[in-house]
C-alpha positions as a Markdown table, in Angstrom:
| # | Residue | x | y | z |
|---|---|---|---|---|
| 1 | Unk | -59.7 | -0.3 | -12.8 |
| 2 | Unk | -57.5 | -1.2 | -15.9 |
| 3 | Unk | -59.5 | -2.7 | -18.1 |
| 4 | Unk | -57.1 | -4.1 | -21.4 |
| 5 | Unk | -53.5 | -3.5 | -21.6 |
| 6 | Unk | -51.5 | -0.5 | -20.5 |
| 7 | Unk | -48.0 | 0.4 | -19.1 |
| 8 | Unk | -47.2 | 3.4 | -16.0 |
| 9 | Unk | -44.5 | 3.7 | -13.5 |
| 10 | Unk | -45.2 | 2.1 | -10.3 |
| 11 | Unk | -45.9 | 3.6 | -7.4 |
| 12 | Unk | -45.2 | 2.5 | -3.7 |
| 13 | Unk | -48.8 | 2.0 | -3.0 |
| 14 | Unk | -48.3 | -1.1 | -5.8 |
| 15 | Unk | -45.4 | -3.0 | -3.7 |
| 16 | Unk | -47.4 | -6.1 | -2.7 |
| 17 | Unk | -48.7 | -6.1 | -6.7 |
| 18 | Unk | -44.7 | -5.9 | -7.8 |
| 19 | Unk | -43.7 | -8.2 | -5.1 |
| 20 | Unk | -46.3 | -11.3 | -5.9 |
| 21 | Unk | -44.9 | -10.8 | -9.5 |
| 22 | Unk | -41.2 | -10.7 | -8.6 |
| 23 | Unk | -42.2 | -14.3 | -6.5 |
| 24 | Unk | -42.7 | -15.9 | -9.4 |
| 25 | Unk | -39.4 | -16.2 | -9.8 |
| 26 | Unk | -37.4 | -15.6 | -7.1 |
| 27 | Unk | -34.0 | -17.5 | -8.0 |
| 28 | Unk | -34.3 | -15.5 | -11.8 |
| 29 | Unk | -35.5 | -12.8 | -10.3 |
| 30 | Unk | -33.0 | -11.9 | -7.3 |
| 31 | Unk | -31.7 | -8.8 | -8.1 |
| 32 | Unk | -34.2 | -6.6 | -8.8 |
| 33 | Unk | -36.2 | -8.4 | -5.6 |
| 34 | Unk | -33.4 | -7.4 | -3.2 |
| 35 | Unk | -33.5 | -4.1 | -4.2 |
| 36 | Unk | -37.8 | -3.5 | -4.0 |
| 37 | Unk | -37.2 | -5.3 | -0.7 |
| 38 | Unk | -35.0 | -3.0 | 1.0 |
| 39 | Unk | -36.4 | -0.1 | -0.7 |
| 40 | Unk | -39.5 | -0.4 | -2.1 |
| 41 | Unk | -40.6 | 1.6 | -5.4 |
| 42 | Unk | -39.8 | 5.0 | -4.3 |
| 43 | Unk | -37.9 | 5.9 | -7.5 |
| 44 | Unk | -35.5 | 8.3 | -5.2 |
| 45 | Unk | -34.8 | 5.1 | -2.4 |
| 46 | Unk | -35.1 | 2.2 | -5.2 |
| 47 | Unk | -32.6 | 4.0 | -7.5 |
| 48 | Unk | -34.7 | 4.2 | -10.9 |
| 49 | Unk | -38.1 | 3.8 | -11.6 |
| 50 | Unk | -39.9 | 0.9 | -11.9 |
| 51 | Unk | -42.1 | 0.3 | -14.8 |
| 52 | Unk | -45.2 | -1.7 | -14.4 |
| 53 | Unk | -47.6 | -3.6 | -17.7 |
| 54 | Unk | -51.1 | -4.5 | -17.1 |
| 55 | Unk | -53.4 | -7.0 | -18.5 |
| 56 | Unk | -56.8 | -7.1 | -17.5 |
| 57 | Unk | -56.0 | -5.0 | -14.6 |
| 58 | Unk | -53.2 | -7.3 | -13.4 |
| 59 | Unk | -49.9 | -6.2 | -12.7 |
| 60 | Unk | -47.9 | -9.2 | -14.9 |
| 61 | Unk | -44.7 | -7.7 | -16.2 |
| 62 | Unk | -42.0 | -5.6 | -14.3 |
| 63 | Unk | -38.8 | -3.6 | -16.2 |
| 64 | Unk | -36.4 | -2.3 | -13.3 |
| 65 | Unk | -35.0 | 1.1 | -14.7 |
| 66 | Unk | -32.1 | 2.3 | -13.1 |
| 67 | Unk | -28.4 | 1.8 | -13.7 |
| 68 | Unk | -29.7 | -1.2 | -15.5 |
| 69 | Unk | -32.5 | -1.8 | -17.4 |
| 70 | Unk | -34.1 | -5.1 | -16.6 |
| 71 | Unk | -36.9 | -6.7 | -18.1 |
| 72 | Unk | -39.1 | -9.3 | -14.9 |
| 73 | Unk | -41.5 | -11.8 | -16.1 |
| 74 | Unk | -41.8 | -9.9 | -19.4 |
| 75 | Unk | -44.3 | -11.1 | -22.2 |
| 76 | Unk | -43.6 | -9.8 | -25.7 |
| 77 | Unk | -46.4 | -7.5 | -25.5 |
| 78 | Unk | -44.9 | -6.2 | -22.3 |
| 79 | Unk | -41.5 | -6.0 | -23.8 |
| 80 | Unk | -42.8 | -4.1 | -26.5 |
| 81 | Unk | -44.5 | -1.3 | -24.2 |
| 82 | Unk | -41.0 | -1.2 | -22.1 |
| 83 | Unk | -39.0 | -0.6 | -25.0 |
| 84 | Unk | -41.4 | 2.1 | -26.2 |
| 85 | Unk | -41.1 | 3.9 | -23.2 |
| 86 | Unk | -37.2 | 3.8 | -22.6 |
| 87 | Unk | -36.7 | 5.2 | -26.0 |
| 88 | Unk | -39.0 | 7.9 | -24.7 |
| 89 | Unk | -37.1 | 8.5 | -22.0 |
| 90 | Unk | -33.7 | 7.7 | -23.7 |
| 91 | Unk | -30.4 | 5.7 | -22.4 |
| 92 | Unk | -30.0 | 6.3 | -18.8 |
| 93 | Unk | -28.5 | 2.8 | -18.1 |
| 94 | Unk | -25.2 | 1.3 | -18.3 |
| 95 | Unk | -26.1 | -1.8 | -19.2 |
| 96 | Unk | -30.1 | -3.9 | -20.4 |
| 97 | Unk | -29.2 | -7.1 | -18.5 |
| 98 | Unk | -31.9 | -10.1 | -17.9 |
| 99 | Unk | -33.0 | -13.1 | -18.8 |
| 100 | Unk | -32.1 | -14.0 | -22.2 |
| 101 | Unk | -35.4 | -14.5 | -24.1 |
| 102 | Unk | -36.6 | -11.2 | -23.1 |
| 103 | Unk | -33.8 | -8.8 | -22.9 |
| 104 | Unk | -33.0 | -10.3 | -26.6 |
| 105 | Unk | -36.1 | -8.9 | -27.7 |
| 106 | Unk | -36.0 | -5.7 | -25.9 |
| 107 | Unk | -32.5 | -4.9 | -27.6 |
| 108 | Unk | -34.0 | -5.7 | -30.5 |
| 109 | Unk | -36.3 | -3.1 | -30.8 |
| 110 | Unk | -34.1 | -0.6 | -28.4 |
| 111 | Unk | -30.9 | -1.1 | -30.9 |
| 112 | Unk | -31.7 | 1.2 | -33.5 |
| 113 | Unk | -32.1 | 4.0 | -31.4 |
| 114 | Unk | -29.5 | 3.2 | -28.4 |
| 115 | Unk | -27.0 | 0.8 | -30.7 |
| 116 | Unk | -24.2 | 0.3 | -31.0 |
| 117 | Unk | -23.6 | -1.1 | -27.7 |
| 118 | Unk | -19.7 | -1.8 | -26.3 |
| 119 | Unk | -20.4 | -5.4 | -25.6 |
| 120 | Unk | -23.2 | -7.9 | -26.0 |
| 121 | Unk | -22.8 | -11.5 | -24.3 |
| 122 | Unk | -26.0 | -13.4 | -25.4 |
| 123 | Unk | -25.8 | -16.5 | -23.7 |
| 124 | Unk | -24.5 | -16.3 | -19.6 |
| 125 | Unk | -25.6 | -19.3 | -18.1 |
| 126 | Unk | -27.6 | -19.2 | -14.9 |
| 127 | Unk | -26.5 | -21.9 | -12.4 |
| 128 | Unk | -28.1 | -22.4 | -9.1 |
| 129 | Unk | -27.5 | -24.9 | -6.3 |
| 130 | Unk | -28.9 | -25.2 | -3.0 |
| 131 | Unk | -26.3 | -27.9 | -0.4 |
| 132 | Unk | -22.8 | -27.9 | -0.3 |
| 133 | Unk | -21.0 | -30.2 | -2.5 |
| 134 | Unk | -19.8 | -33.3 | -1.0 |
| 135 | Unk | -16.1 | -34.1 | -2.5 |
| 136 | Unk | -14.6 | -30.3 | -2.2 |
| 137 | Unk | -13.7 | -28.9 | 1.3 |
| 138 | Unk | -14.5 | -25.4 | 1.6 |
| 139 | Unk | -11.1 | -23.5 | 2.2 |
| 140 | Unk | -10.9 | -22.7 | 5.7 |
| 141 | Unk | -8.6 | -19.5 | 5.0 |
| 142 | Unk | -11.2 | -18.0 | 3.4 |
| 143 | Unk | -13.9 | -15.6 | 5.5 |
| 144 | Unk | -15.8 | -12.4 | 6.1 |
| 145 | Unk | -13.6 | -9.2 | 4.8 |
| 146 | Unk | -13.6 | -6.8 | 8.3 |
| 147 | Unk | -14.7 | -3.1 | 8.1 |
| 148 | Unk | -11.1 | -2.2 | 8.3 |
| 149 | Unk | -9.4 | -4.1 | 5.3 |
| 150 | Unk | -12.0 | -1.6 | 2.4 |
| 151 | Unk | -7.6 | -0.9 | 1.5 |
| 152 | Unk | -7.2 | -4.3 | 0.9 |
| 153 | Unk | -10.1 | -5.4 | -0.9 |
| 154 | Unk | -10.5 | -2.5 | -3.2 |
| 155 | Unk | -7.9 | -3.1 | -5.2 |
| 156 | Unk | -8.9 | -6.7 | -6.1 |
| 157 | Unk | -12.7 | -5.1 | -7.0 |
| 158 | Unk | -10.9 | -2.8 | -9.0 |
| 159 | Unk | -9.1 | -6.0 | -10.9 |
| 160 | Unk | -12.1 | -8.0 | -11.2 |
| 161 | Unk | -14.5 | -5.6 | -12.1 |
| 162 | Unk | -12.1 | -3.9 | -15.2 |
| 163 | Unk | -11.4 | -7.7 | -16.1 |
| 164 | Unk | -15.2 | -8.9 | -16.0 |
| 165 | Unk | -16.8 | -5.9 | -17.7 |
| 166 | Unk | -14.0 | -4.0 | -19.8 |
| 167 | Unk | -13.8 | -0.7 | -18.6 |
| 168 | Unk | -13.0 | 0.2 | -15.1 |
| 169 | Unk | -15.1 | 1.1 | -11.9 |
| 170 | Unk | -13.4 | 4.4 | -11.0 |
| 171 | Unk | -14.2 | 6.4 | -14.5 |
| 172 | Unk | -16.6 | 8.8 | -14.4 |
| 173 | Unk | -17.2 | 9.7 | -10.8 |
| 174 | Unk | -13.4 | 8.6 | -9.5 |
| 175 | Unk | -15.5 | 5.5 | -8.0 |
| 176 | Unk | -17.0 | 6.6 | -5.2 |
| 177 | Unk | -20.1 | 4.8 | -5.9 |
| 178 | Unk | -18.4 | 1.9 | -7.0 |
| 179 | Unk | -16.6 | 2.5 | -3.3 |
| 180 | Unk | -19.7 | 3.1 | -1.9 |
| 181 | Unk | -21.1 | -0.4 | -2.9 |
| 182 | Unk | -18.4 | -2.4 | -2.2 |
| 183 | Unk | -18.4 | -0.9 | 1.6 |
| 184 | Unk | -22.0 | -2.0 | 1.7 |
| 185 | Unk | -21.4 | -5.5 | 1.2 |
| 186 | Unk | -18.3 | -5.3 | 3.1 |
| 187 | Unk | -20.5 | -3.9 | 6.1 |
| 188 | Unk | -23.4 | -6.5 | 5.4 |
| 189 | Unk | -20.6 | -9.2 | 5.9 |
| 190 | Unk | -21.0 | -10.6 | 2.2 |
| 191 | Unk | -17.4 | -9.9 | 1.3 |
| 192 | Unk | -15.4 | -12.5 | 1.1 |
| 193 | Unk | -11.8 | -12.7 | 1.1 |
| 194 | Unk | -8.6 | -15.7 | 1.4 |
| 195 | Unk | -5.4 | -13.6 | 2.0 |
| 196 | Unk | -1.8 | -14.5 | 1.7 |
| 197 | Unk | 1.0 | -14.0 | 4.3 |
| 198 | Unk | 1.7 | -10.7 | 2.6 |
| 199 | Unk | -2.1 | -9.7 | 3.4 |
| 200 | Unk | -3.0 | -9.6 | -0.8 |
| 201 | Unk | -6.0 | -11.1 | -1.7 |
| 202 | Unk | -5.5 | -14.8 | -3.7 |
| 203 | Unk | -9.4 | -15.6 | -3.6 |
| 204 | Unk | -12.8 | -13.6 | -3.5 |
| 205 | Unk | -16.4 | -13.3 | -4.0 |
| 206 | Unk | -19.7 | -11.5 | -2.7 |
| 207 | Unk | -23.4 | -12.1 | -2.1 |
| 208 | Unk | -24.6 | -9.4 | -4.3 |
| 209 | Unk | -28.5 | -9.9 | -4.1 |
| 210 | Unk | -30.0 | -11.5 | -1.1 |
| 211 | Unk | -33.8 | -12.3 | -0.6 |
| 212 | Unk | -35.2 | -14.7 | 1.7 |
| 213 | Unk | -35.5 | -16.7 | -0.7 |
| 214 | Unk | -32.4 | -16.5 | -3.0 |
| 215 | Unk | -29.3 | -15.1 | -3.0 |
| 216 | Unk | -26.6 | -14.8 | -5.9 |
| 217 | Unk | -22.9 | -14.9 | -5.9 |
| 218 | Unk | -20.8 | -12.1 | -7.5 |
| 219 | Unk | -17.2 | -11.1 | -8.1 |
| 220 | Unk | -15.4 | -14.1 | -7.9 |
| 221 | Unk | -11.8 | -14.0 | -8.5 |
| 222 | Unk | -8.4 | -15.4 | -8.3 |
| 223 | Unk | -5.5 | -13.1 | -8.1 |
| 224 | Unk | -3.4 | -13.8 | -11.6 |
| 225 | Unk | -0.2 | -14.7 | -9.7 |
| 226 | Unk | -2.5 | -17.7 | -7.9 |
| 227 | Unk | -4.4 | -18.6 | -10.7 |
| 228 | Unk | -4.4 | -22.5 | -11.6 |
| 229 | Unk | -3.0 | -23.4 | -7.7 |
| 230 | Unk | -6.7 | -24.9 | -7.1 |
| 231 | Unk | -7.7 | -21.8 | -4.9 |
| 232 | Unk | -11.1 | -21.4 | -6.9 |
| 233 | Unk | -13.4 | -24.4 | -5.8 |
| 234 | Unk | -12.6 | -24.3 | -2.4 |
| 235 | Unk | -13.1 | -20.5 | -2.0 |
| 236 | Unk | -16.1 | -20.9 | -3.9 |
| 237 | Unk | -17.4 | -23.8 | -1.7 |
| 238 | Unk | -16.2 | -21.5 | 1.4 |
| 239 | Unk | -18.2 | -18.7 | 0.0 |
| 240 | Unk | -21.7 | -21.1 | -0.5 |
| 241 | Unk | -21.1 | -22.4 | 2.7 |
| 242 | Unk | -21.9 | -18.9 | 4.3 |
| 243 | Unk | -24.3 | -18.3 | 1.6 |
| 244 | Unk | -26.3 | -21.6 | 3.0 |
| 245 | Unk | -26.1 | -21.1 | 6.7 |
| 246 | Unk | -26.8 | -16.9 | 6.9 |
| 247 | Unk | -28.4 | -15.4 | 4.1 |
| 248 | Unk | -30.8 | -17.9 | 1.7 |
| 249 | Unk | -31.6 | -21.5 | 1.1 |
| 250 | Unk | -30.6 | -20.9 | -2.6 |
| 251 | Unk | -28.0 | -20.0 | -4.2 |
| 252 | Unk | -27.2 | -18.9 | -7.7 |
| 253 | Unk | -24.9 | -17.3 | -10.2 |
| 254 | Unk | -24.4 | -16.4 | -13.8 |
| 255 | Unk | -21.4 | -16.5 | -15.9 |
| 256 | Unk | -20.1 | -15.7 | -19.4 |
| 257 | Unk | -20.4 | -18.5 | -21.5 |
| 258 | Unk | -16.7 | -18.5 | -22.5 |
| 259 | Unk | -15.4 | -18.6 | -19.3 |
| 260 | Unk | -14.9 | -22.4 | -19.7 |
| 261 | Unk | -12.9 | -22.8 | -16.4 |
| 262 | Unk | -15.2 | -20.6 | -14.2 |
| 263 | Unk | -18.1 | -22.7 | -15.3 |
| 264 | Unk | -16.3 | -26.4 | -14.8 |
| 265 | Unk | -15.3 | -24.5 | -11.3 |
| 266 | Unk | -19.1 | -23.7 | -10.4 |
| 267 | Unk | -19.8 | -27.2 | -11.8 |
| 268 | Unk | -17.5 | -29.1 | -9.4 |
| 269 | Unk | -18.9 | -27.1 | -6.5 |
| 270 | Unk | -22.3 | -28.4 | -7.1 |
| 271 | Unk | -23.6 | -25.5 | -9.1 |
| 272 | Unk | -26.6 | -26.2 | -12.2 |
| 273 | Unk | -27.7 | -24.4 | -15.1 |
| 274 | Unk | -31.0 | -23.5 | -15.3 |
| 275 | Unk | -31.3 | -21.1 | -17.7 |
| 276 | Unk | -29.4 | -18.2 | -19.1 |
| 277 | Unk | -29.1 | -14.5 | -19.0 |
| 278 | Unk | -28.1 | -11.7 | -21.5 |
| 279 | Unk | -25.8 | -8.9 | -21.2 |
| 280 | Unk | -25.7 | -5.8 | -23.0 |
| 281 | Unk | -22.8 | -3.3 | -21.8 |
| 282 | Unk | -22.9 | 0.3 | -23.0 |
């Protein structure tokens, strides 16, 4: 047995230890959940390792390390021994993204060896809500995208993503995982889509993560062109409303804290902040 503090990749005979630490938190902790719940902690299946920090011979700190890094119910000391071993192993992420106590402090110490970094949002609230609000119809135009309309959607991924992040989805590997991903929630019926007589997007969103528990809402968008036309609440209360009733009894989101309008939007829809995470894009 561990007897005092150490750090190791996991392995899948640990699941149930990684899972009762990823419970703590579920709402906070919905990304890197969904993934270990579907796949487990094979690093092949999982997509990156997953890095485990013992005290006393209890599991009590998680760091997801993949195509992000992510620190999960990290103490300092646990930071500390995450950030030791990704310099180690150098960048292999695209992004440290978390909540923002922690992933402050392991960019702190991971900045002088991995800095500068693109961009850096500090402070992206966390908002969570778990009933449909009670003054805003969900838009009834807006619904599942089918298997067959991946044409239609992409392009308005494409938008949102090179809009939200900076750099666009197809560099590097043309996006074919990008592609890939997209198709998977499309297929998981988590895409959706409000389309105008032309058949062009004007409104969308995804479930990204989903866990019994928690789910969280990505990708949100309004077409420029529609922008301002009050298409945004209503798709957004659409969106919850499947949210609700199919996947999770709670729902949550996080947003850049300049986006003043998307976050009096998520307000009017019901949506709470409950804390905040940090972004840091490479």
């Amino acid at each position: 047995m561990l007897t005092q503090t150490t750090s190791r990749v996991l392995e899948p005979s640990d699941l149930d230890a990684a899972l009762a630490v990823l419970d703590r938190e579920p709402v906070v902790n919905a990304f890197v959940s969904s993934r270990v719940q579907v796949a487990g902690l094979d690093p092949w299946r999982l997509g990156g390792e997953m890095w485990g920090w013992y005290e006393d011979g209890m599991l009590t700190s998680l760091c997801y390390a993949g195509a992000n890094l992510v620190p999960v119910c990290a103490t300092p000391r646990a930071v500390r021994a995450f950030a030791d071993r990704a310099r180690r192993a150098g960048r292999r992420c695209s992004s440290v993204v978390g909540p923002a106590g922690p992933t402050a402090e392991l960019w702190n110490l991971l900045e002088p060896h991995w800095g500068p970094a693109r961009d850096i949002r500090t402070h992206q609230p966390l908002m969570v809500t778990d009933r449909l609000p009670t003054d805003i119809a969900p838009d009834p135009y807006v619904r599942r995208v089918r298997k067959d309309e991946m044409e239609t959607i992409m392009p308005a991924c494409v938008a949102m993503f090179t809009e939200e992040v900076g750099v666009s989805p197809l560099a590097g590997d043309g996006g074919l995982l990008y592609q890939a991903r997209v198709a998977e929630l499309v297929g998981a019926g988590r895409s959706f889509a409000r389309l105008d007589d032309r058949g062009r997007v004007v409104f969308k969103a995804e479930i990204g993560a989903a866990t019994p528990q928690a789910c969280q809402i990505q990708g949100v968008w309004v077409a420029p062109e529609y922008r301002g036309q009050g298409f945004a609440a209503p798709g957004m209360a659409a969106v919850l409303r499947y949210a609700l009733a199919d996947v999770a009894p709670v729902v949550s989101l996080y947003v850049n804290d300049y986006n003043t309008s998307a976050r009096r939007t998520y307000e009017r829809v019901g949506f709470q902040e409950i804390g905040a995470f940090m972004s840091v894009l490479f």
